[in-house]
C-alpha positions as CSV (number, residue, x, y, z in Angstrom):
1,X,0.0,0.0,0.0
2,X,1.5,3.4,-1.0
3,X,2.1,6.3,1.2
4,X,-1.0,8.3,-0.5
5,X,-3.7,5.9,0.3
6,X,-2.7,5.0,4.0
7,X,-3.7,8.5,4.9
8,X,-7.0,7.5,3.1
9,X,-9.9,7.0,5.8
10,X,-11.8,4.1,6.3
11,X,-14.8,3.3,3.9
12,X,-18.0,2.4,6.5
13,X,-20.8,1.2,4.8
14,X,-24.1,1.6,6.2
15,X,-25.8,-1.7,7.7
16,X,-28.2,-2.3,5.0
17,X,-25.7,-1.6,2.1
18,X,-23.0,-4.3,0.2
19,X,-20.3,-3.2,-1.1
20,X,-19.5,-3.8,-5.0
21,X,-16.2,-3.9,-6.2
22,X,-17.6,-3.0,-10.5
23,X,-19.8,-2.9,-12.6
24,X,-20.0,-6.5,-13.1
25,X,-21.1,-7.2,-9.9
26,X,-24.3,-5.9,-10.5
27,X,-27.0,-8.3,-11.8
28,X,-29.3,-7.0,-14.2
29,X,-32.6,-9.4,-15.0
30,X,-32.9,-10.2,-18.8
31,X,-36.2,-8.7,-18.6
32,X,-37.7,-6.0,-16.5
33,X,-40.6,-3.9,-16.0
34,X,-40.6,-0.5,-17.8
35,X,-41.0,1.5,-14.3
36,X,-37.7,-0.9,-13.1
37,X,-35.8,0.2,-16.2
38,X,-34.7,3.6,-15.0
39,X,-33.8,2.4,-11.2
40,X,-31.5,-0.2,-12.9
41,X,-30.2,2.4,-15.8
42,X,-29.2,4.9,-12.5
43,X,-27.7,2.6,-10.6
44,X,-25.1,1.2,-13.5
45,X,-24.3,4.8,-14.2
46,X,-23.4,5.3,-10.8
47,X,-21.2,2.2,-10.7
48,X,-19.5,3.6,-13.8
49,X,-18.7,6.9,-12.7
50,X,-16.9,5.1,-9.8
51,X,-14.5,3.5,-12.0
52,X,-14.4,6.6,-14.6
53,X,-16.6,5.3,-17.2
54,X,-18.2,8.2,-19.4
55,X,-21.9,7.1,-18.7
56,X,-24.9,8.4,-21.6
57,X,-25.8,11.5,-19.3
58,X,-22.4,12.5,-19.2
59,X,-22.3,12.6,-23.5
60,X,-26.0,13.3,-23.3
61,X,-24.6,17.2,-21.4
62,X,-22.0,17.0,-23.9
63,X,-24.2,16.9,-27.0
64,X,-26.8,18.9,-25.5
65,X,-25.8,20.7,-22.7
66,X,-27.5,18.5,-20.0
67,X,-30.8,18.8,-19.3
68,X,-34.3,16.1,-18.9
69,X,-34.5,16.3,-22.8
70,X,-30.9,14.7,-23.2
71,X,-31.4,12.0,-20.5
72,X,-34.0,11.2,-22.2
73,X,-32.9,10.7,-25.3
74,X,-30.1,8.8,-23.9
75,X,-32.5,6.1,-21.7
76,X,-34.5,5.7,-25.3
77,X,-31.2,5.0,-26.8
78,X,-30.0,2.6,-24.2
79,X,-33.5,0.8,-24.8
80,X,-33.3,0.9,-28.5
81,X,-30.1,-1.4,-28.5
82,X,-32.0,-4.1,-27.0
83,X,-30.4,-3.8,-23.8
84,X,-34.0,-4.2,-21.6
85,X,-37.1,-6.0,-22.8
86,X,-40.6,-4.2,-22.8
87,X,-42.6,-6.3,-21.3
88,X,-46.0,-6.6,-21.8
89,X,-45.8,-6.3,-25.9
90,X,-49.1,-7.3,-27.8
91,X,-49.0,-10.9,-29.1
92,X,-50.4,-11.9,-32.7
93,X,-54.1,-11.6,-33.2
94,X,-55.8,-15.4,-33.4
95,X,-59.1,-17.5,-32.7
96,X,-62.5,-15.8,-31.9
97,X,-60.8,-12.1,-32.0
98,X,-59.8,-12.9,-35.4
99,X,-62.9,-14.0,-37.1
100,X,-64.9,-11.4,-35.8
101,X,-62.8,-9.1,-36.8
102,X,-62.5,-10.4,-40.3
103,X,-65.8,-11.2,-40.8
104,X,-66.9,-7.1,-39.7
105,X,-64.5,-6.0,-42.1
106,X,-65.9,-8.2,-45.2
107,X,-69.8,-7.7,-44.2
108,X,-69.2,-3.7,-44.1
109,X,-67.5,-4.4,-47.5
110,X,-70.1,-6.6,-49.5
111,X,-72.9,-4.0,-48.0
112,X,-71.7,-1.2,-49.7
113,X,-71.1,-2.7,-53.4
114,X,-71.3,-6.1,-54.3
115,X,-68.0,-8.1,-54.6
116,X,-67.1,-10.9,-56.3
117,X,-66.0,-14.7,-55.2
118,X,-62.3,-13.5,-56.1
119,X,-62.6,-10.5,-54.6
120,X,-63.7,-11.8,-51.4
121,X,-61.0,-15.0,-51.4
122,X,-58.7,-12.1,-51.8
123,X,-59.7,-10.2,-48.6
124,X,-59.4,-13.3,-46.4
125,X,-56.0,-14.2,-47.8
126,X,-54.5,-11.0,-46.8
127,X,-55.6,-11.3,-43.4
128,X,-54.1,-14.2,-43.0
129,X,-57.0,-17.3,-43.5
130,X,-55.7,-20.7,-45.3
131,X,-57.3,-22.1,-48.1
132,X,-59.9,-24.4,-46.2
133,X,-60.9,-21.4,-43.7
134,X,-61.2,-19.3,-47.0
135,X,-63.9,-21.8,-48.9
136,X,-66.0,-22.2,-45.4
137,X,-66.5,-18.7,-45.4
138,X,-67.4,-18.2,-48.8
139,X,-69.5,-20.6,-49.1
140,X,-71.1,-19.4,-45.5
141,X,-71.6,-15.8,-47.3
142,X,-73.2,-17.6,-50.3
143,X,-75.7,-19.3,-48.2
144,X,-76.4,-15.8,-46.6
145,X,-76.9,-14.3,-49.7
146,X,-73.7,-12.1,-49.8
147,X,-71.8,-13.6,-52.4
148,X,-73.3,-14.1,-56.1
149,X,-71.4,-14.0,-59.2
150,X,-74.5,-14.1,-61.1
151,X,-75.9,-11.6,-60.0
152,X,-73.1,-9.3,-60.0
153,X,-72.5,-10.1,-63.4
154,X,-75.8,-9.0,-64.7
155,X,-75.1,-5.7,-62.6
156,X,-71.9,-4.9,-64.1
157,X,-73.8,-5.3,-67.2
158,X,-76.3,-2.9,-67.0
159,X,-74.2,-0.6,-65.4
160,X,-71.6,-0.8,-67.5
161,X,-73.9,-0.6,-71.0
162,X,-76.5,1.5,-70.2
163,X,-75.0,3.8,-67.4
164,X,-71.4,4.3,-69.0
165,X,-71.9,3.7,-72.7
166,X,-69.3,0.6,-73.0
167,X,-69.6,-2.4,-75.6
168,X,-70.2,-5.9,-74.8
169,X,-66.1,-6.4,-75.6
170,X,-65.2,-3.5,-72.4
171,X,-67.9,-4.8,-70.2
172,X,-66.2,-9.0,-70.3
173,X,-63.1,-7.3,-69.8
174,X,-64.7,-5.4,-66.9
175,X,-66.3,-8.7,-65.4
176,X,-62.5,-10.7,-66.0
177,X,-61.2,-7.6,-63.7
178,X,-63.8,-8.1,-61.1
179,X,-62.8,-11.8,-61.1
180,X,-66.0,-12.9,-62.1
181,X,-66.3,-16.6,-63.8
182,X,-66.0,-16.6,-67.4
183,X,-69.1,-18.8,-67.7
184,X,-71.2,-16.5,-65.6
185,X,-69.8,-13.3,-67.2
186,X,-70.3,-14.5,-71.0
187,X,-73.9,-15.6,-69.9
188,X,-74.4,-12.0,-68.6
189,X,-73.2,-10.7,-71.8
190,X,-74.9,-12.7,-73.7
191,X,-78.3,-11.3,-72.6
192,X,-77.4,-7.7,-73.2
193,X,-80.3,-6.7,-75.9
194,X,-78.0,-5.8,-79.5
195,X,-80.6,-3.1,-80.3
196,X,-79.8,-2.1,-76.8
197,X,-76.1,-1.9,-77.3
198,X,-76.7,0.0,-81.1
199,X,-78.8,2.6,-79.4
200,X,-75.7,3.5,-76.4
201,X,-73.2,2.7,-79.6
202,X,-74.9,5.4,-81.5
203,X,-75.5,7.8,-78.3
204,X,-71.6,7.6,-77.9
205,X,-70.6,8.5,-81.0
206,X,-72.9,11.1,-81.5
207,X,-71.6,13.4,-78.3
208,X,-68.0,12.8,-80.0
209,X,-68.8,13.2,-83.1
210,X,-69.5,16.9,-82.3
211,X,-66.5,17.4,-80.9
212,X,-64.8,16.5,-83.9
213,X,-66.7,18.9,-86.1
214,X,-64.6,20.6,-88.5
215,X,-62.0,17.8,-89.2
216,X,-62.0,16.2,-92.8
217,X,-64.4,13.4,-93.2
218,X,-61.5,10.7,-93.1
219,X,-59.7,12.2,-90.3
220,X,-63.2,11.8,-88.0
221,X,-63.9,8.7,-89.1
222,X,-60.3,7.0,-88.3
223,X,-60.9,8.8,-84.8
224,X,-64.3,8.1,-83.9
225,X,-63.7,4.5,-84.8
226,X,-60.9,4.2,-82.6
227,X,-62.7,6.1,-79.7
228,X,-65.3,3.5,-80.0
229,X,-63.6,0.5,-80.3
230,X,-61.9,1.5,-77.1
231,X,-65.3,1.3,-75.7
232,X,-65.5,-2.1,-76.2
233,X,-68.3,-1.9,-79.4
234,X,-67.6,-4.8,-81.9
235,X,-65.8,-4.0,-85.6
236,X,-69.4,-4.2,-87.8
237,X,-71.5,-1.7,-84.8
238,X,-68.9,0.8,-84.9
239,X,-68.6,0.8,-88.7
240,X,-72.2,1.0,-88.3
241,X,-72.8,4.0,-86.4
242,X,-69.8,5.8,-87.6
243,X,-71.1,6.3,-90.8
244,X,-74.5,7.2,-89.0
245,X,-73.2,9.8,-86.5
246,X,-71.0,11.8,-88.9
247,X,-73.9,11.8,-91.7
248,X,-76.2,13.3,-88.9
249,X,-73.8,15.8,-87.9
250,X,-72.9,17.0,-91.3
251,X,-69.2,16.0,-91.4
């Protein structure tokens, strides 16, 4: 022992406390409550300050210059690098919570607009059903009335003809989006009236035939054809009413 430290008093420690020698000595749990974490995170940054280890508050003051917004930054740090575990985290939704859930989510869904078998099988796969969970409940919303392809088929139909001026051609590509069955959406198709389809064909191409007033005759035909195939109107109807809407409007 040197000269320095023999003129060093006695340390007495006080009847309830035990003396710790470093850092090491110190047992921290592998998990902790969150209103244990800061107790814990104190008391190592005492032990280290005993043996001249920079602790986070001292390079928290450093940083910052001190203050409850740096500690705190520091403890979130500390926490961030996994040293404590939060207990009490939520654990992965299953059983009852999960089908109720699912099942207010898909019900809110097919009361608003109709959907489709696909669409539907699509919605339970995201949240997270298999494949034999997924045909139990469509055929469950089938029973109840929910789910019908034919049906939605001869909506999208109507809607799509008479509503939005589209050819049979736009409207099976609409019902192949929708997922519908090609059986059930050729069916649908099938009973759209032609003179029905003529009359929205012709209806079409008469509001755009206006707008092409004053373009040479060939020019408005080569557009108004292609503006009405994009609608989905077969080759022979668009010829058809081509010819008719430009003769009406004087082109």
């Amino acid at each position: 022992m040197s000269d320095a430290s023999e003129h060093l008093a006695p340390v007495s420690y006080l009847p309830w406390a035990k003396p710790v020698e470093s850092a090491d000595d110190v047992e921290v749990p592998d998990e902790i409550e969150v209103h244990d974490e800061i107790a814990v995170l104190d008391e190592v940054e005492v032990l280290d300050r005993r043996e001249g280890i920079p602790t986070g508050r001292d390079f928290a003051r450093n940083r910052d210059g001190g203050g409850d917004a740096g500690r705190a930054r520091d403890r979130s740090a500390v926490r961030r690098r996994g040293r404590f575990t939060v207990v009490g985290e939520e654990h992965d939704e299953t059983g009852p919570d999960r089908d109720e859930r699912i099942d207010r989510l898909v019900v809110s869904r097919l009361r608003r607009s109709a959907l489709s078998v696909a669409e539907v099988r699509s919605v339970l796969a995201e949240h997270g059903l298999d494949e034999v969970e997924i045909e139990e409940w469509v055929e469950r919303y089938e029973r109840l009335g929910y789910l019908d392809d034919v049906r939605l088929a001869e909506q999208l139909v109507h809607v799509n003809g008479a509503r939005r001026g589209r050819g049979s051609g736009a409207i099976l590509q609409e019902l192949a989006r929708r997922g519908v069955a090609t059986e059930a959406a050729r069916a649908a198709v099938d009973e759209l009236d032609p003179e029905t389809e003529r009359r929205n064909a012709f209806a079409v191409a008469e509001r755009r035939a206006r707008q092409l007033a004053g373009l040479e005759r060939q020019t408005a035909e080569r557009r108004l054809s292609a503006f009405l195939q994009r609608r989905g109107y077969p080759g022979d109807l668009v010829r058809e009413v081509v010819t008719a809407a430009l003769s009406a409007d004087g082109s």
